[in-house]
N, C-alpha and C positions, 0 to 999 in steps of 0.2 A: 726227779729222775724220770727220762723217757722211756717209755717201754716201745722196744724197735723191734719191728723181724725182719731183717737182711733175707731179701730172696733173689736167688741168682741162679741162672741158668739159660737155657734154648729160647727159641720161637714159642716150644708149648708152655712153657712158665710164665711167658711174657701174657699169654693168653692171646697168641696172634689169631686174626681169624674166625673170632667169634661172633662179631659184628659181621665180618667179611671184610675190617680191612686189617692191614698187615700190623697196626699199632695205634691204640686208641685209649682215652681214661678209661671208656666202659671195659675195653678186653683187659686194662689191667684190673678193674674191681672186683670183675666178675673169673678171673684166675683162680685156679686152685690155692696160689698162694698167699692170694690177697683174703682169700674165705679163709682158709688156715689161720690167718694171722688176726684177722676180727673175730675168729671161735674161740682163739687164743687172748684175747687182750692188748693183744701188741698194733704199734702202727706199721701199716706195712712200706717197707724202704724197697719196691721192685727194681733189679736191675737189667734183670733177667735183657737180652738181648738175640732177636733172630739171628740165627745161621753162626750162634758162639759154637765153640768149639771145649772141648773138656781144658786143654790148658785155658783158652779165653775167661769160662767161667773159674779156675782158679784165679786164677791170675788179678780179677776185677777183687775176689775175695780182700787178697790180699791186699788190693791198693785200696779196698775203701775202707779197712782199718787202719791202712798207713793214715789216711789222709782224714777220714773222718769220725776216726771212732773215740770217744772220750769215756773213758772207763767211773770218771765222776760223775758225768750227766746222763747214760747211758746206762739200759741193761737192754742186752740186745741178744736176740734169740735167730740162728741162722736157718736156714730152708733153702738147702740146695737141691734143684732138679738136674741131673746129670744127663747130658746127651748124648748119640751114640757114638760109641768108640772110633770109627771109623771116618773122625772128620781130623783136619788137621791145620795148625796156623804156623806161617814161617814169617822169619821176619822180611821186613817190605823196605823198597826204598823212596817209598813216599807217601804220605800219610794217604789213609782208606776212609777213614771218617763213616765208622758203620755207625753210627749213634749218632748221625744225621737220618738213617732209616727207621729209626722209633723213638721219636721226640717225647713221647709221654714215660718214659720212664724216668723214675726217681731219681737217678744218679749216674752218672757218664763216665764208665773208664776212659782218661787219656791216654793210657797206654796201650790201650786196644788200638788207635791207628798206624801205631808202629808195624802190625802184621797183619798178612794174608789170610784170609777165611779161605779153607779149602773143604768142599763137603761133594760127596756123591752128586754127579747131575748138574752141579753147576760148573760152566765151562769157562765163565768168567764174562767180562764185557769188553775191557781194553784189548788191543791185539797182545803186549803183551806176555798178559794173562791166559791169553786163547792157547800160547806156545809153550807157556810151561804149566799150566795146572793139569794137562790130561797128562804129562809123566809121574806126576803125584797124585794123581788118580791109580794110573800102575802100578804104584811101587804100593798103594792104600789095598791095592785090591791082592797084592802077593803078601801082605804082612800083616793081617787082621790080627793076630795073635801079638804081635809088636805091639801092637797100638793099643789092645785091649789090658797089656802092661802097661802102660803109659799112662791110660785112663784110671788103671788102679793105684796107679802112684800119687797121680793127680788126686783121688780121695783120700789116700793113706796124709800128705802133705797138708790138706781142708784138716783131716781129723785131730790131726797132734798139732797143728797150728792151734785151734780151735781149746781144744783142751788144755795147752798150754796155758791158754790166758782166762780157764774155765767158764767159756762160751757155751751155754747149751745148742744144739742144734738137731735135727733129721736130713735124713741124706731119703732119693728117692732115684729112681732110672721114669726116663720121659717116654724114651725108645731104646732101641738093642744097647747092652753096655757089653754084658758079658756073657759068653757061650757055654759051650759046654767045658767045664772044668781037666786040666791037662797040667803035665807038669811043668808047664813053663808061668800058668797063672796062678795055681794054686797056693803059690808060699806069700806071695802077694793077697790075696781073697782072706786067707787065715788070719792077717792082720787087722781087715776090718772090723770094726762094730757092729756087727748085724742088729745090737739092739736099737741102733738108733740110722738106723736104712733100712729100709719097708723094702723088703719083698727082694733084697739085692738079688739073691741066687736064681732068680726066677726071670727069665726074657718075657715072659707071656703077659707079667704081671705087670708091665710097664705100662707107664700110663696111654702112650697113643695106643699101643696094641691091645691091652687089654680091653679099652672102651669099641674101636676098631671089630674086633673079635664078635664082642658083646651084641655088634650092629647098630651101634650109635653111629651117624651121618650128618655132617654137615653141609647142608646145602648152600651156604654163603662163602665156605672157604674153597681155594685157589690150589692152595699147597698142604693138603693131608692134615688140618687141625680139627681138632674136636671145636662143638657149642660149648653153650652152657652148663647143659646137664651131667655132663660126663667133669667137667671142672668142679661141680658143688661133688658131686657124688667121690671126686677121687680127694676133695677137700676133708668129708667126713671118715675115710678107709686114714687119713695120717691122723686124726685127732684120735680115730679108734684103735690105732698101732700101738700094741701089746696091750699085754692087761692092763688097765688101771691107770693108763697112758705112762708107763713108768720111762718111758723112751724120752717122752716131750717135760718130764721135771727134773731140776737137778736132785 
């Protein structure tokens, strides 16, 4: 029987950056997720993917139990790093092929080139792209509270998937997920598991801002990622999550 931990999420899961380049075996080893899962036991299966998107990282979830998960040879432990609310994918009419930009990960959604990465700041490359992702930039920037629904669904959807097939897992926020609590999120947040998501309710406590805050600095990365130190140090804050780690045993 393998002992696996599925890790899936952003840029900072992937560990982009650490080196200084955008995807490499060291920035996957040296990951919060990869340390997570060697304190833990498990081999780590990263899929994690720059510039994914909250459905993107479900979505891969789900395809790489369609596709690869065998319940006889497998005991597989998940580690999702959630990214922030406020990015979005539609679907595309011709393949994007983002998992041609981090060749070192462990496992390649195909269904990821079906859609568009839309995320703050980036305007795209093809023309176009250039014409329509600043209107969905508009509509990201009048509906934060939409999306940050969307994002909560997408875990509620990871959670009971997951427990269905009594999957252990942790859930974590990378960057902003969720704000300040209102009545259009709250019936949504009341559904989660907080025993087994580090620090949901808290923005501060996410991992780029938290280390960020702290005045951790990387001087090799490009686009806002932590080193080393700030990945072993938020590797040992999930092995220490709850007493007795009762979050990370079934």
């Amino acid at each position: 029987m393998k002992k696996l931990m599925l890790i899936a999420g952003c840029s900072h899961t992937a560990g982009s950056e650490i080196d200084g380049q955008e995807d490499s075996p060291y920035n996957r080893q040296k990951s919060y997720g990869n340390q997570l899962a060697e304190k833990m036991g498990y081999i780590p299966i990263n899929i994690a993917e720059p510039g994914s998107t909250n459905p993107t990282i479900t979505r891969a979830i789900l395809e790489w139990f369609s596709k690869i998960y065998d319940p006889n040879e497998m005991e597989v432990f998940v580690m999702v790093g959630w990214t922030e609310s406020t990015r979005m994918e539609i679907p595309w009419h011709r393949p994007t092929w983002y998992s041609a930009h981090c060749p070192f990960g462990d496992w390649a959604s195909e269904t990821s080139s079906n859609f568009l990465r839309i995320n703050m700041g980036w305007t795209g490359s093809l023309p176009e792209e250039k014409i329509l992702i600043p209107e969905y930039h508009m509509f990201m920037a009048k509906n934060e509270k939409y999306l940050e629904i969307l994002s909560a669904n997408n875990v509620l959807q990871i959670q009971y998937f997951l427990k269905s097939k009594n999957i252990d897992y942790v859930m974590c926020n990378t960057i902003h997920m969720f704000g300040p609590r209102n009545r259009y999120i709250q019936f949504y947040i009341d559904q989660i598991d907080s025993n087994k998501y580090y620090n949901m309710k808290n923005p501060e406590e996410s991992f780029y801002t938290k280390y960020k805050n702290l005045g951790y600095t990387n001087s090799k990365a490009k686009y806002w990622h932590h080193g080393e130190e700030p990945h072993k140090l938020f590797a040992d804050e999930l092995i220490n999550f709850n007493e007795d780690y009762k979050c990370l045993k079934k």
